[in-house]
C-alpha positions as CSV (number, residue, x, y, z in Angstrom):
1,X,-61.5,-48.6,-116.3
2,X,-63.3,-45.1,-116.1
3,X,-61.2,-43.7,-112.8
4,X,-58.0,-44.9,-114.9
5,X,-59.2,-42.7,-117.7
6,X,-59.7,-40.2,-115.5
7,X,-56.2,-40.6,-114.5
8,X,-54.9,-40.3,-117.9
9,X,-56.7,-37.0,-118.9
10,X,-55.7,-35.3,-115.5
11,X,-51.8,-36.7,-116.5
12,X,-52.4,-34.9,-120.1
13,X,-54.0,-31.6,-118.7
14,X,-51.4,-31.2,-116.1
15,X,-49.1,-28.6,-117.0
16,X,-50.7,-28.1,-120.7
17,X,-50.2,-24.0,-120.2
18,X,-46.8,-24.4,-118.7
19,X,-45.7,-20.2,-117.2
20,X,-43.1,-20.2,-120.1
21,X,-45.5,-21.1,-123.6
22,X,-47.0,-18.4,-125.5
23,X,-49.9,-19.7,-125.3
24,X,-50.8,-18.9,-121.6
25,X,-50.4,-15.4,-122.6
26,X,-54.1,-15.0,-124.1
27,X,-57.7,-14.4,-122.8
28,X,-58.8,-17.3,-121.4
29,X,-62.5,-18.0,-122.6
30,X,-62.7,-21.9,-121.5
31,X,-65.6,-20.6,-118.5
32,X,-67.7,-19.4,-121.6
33,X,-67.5,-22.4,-123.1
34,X,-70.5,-25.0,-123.5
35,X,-71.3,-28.3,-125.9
36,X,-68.1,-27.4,-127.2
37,X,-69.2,-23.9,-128.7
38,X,-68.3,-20.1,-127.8
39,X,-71.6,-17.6,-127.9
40,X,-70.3,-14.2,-127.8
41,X,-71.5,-11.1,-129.3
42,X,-69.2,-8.8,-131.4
43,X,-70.4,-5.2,-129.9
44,X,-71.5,-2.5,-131.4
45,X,-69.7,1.1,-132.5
46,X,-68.4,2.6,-129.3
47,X,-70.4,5.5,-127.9
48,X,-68.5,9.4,-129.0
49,X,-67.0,11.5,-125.9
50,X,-68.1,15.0,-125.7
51,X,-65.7,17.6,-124.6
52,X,-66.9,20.6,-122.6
53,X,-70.3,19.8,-124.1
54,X,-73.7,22.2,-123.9
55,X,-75.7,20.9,-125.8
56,X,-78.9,19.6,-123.8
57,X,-80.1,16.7,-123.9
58,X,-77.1,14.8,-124.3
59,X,-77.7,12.8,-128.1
60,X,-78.8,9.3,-127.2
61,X,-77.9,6.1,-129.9
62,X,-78.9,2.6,-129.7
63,X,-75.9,0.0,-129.8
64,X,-76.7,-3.1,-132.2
65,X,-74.0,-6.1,-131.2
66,X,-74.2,-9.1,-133.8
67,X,-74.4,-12.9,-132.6
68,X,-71.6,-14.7,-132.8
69,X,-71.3,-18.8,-132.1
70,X,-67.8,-20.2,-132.0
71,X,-67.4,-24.1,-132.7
72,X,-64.1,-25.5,-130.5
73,X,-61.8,-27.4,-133.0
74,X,-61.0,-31.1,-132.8
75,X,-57.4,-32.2,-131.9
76,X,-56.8,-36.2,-132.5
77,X,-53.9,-38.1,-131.6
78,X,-53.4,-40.6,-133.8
79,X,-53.1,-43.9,-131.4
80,X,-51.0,-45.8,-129.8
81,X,-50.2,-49.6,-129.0
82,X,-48.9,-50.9,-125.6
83,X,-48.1,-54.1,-126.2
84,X,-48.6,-57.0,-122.8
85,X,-45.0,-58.1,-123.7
86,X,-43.4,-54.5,-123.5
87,X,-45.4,-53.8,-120.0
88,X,-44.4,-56.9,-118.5
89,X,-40.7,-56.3,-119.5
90,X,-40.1,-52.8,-119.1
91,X,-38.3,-50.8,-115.7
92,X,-40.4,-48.1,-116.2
93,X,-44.4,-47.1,-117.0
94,X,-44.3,-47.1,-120.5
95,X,-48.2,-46.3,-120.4
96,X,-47.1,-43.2,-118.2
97,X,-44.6,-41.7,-121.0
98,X,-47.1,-42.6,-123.6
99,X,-49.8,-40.5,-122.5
100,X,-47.8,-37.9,-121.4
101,X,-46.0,-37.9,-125.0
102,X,-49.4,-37.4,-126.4
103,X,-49.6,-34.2,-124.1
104,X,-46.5,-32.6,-125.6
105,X,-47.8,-33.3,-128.6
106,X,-51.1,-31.7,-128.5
107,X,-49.4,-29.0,-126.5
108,X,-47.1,-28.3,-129.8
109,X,-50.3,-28.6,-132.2
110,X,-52.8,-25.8,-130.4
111,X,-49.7,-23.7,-130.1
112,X,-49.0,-23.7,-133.9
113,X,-52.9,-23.7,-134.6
114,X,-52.5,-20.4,-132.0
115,X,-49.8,-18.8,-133.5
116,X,-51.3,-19.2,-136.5
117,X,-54.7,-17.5,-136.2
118,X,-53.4,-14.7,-134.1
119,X,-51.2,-14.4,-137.0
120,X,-52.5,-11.7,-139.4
121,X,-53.6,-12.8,-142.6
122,X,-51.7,-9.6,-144.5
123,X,-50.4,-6.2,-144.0
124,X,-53.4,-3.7,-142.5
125,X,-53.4,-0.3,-140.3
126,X,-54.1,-2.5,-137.2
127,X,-52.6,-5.9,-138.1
128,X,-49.1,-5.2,-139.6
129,X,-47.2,-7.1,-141.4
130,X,-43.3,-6.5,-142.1
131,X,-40.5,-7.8,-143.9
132,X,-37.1,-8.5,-142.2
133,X,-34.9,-5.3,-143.1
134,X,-31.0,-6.9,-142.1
135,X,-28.4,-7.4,-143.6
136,X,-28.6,-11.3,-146.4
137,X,-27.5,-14.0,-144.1
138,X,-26.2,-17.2,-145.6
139,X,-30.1,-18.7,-145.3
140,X,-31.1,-16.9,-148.6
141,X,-32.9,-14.5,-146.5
142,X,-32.5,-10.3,-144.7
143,X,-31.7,-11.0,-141.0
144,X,-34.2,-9.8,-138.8
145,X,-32.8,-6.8,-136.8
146,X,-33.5,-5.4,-133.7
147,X,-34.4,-2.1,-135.5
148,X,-37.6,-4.2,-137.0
149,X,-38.4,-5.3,-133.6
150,X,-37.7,-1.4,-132.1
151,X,-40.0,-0.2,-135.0
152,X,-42.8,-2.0,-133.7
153,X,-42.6,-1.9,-130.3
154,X,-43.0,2.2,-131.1
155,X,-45.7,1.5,-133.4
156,X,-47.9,-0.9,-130.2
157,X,-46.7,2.3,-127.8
158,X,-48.2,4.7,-130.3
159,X,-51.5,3.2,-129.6
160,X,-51.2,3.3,-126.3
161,X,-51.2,-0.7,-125.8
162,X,-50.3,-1.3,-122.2
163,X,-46.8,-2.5,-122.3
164,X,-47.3,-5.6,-119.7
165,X,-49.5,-7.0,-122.6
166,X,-47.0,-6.9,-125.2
167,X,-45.9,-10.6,-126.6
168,X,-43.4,-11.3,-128.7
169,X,-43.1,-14.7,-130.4
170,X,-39.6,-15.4,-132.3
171,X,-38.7,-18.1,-134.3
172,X,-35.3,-19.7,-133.4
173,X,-33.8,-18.5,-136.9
174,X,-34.6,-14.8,-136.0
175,X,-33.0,-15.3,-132.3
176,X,-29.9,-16.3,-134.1
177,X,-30.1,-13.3,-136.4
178,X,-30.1,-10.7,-133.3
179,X,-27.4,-12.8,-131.8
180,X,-25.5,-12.3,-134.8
181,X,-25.6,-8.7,-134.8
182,X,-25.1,-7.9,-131.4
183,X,-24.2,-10.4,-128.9
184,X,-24.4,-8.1,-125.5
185,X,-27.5,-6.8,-126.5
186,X,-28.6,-10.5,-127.2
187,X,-27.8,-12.0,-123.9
188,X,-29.1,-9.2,-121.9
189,X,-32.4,-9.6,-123.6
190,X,-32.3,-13.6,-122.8
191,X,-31.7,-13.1,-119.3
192,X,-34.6,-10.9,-118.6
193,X,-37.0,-12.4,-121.2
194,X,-37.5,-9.5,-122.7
195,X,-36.6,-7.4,-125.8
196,X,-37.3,-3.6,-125.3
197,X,-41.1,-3.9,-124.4
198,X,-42.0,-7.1,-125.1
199,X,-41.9,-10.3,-123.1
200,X,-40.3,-12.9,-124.8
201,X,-41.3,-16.5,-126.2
202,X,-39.6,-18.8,-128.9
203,X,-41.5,-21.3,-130.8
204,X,-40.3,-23.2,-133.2
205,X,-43.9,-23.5,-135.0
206,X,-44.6,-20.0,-136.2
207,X,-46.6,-19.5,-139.3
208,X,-44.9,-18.7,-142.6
209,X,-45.5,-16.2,-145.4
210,X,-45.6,-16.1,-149.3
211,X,-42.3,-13.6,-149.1
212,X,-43.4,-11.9,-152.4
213,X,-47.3,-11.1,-151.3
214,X,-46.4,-10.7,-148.0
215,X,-49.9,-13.2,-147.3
216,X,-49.8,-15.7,-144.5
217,X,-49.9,-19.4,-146.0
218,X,-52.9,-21.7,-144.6
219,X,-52.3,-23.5,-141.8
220,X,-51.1,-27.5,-142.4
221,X,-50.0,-26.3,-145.6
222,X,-46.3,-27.0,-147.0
223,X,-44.4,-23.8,-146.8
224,X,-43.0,-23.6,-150.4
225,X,-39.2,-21.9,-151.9
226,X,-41.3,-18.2,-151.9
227,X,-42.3,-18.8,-148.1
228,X,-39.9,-17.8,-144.8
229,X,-40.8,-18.6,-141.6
230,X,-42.3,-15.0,-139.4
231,X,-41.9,-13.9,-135.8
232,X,-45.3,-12.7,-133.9
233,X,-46.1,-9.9,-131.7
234,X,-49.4,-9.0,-129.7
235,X,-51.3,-7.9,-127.2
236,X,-52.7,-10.4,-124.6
237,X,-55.6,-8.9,-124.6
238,X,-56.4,-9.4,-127.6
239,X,-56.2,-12.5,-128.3
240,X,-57.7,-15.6,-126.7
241,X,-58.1,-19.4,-126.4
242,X,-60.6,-21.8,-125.1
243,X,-60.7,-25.5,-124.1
244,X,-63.6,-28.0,-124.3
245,X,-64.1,-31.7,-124.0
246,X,-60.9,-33.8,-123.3
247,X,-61.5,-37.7,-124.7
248,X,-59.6,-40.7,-124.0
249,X,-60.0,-43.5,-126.1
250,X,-58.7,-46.7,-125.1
251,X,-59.1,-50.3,-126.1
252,X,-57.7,-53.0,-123.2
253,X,-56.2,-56.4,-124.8
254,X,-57.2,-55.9,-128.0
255,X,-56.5,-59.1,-129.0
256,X,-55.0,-58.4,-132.5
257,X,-52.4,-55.8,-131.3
258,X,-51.5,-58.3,-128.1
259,X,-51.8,-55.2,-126.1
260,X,-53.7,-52.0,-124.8
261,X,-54.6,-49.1,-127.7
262,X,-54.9,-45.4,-126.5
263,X,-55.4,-42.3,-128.0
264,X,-56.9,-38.7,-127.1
265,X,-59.2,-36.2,-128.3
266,X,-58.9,-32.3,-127.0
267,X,-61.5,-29.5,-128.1
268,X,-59.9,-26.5,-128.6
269,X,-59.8,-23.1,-130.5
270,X,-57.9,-19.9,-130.6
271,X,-58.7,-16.4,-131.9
272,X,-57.9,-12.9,-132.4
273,X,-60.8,-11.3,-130.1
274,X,-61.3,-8.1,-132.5
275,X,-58.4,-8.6,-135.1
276,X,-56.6,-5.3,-133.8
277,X,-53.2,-5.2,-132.3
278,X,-51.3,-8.3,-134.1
279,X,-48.5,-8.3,-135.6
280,X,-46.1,-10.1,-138.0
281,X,-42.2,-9.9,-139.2
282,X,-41.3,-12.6,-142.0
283,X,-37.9,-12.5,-143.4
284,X,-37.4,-10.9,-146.8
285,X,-35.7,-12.5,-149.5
286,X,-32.2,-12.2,-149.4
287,X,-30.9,-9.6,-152.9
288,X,-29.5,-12.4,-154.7
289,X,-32.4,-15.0,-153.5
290,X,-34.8,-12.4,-154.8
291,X,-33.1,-11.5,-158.6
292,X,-32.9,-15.2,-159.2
293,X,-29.5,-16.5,-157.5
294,X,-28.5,-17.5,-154.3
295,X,-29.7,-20.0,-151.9
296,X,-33.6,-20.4,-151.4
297,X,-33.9,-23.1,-149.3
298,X,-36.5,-22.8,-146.0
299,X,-35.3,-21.6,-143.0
300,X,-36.2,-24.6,-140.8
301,X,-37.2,-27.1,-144.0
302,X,-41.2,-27.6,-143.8
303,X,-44.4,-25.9,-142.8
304,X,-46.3,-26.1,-139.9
């Protein structure tokens, strides 16, 4: 049964970076990685640029980079039974849409564990994170506008990010907000994928935020009333994944289930590469959500 296991990983590593995910937007480290670990080295402070300089000899410094080993993450599926009767019976492969139901959804769970840990923890110089400033929606929430999103495309350009590497990430509750406000604007930013310098994803997964604090809540974790849902925005460069082992488990005619058991295991991590250049938006609590009336009630109903 080995060449049909091979069959069954190549079926769920076919298309698992699709053109259109977020995801393949990232630096790919999967080449570096090995037993399932990343060794890379965090470098040393970058060498100073002398203008005009005649001073001789030119100072000389030493660069110290610190070790770093990076363990992959492990993905289960939780399994699945094929049972003889149902194989026998059915038009179609059900074996087929099984495994390739286990491929969407690993694909949805590294994407959320992605978005996630490029996500920045709270509000710094490099790693911003904002508030929605719009006008209360009937969500309990401040719209997300497309003067937050204008505000930080300036802010990437400021630094001088290179504007083919901008990413932005929206949840489907902030798409609706910018179609609310301005319709033309919104459908000419849908039919080029793109909203002023970014490219543009939607993911329904995004990370969510303690709305009061501003900090990002753990992944796996419930989002709770004081949470809303953000919108992410980085550089591509900045930020990378890696993929290791890929493990099928499978148990033929087990004879208690009447039928063959599979499941998979992926390896897997994703990281900001020097936590610069990331970027949040959550929505703010709506005025009457946040003096104690109005609706609270999560934007999409649960965490990630």
């Amino acid at each position: 049964m080995a060449i049909e296991k091979q069959i069954w990983i190549s079926m769920l590593m076919e298309g698992f970076y699709p053109s259109r995910t977020f995801l393949a937007r990232s630096v790919d480290m999967t080449a570096m990685v090995e037993y399932n670990k990343i060794n890379l080295a965090e470098a040393g402070v970058a060498p100073e640029v002398l203008v005009d300089n005649t001073t001789f000899p030119v100072p000389t410094a030493s660069r110290t980079d610190v070790a770093l080993e990076l363990p992959l993450h492990t993905f289960d599926t939780k399994n699945t039974v094929v049972r003889n009767v149902e194989a026998m019976e059915l038009a179609y492969d059900k074996m087929d849409s099984v495994v390739r139901q286990h491929r969407n959804t690993l694909q949805a769970k590294t994407a959320a564990f992605a978005a996630n840990s490029w996500a920045p923890q709270t509000n710094k110089d490099l790693t911003p994170v904002k508030a929605t400033s719009g006008a209360d929606n009937n969500r309990g929430v401040k719209s997300l506008s497309f003067q937050d999103i204008l505000d930080l495309d300036a802010w990437f350009r400021s630094l001088d990010i290179d504007p083919s590497t901008m990413v932005a990430v929206l949840n489907p509750y902030h798409l609706a907000d910018l179609m609310a406000e301005d319709m033309k604007l919104y459908k000419e930013m849908l039919t080029g994928n793109k909203i002023f310098g970014f490219d543009l994803y939607t993911f329904s997964q995004l990370p969510y935020y303690n709305a009061t604090s501003g900090a990002k809540v753990a992944f796996g974790t419930a989002a709770q009333d004081t949470d809303t849902q953000c919108s992410l925005f980085y550089c591509a460069d900045e930020v990378m994944r890696a993929d290791g082992d890929i493990e099928v488990f499978a148990k033929y005619k087990d004879p208690g289930e009447r039928g063959d058991v599979i499941g998979f295991q992926k390896r897997f991590t994703a990281l900001p590469i020097r936590n610069k250049y990331q970027a949040a938006i959550y929505s703010a609590k709506s005025s009457a959500a946040a003096s104690g009336g109005g609706s609270e009630g999560q934007e999409d109903g649960g965490g990630v």
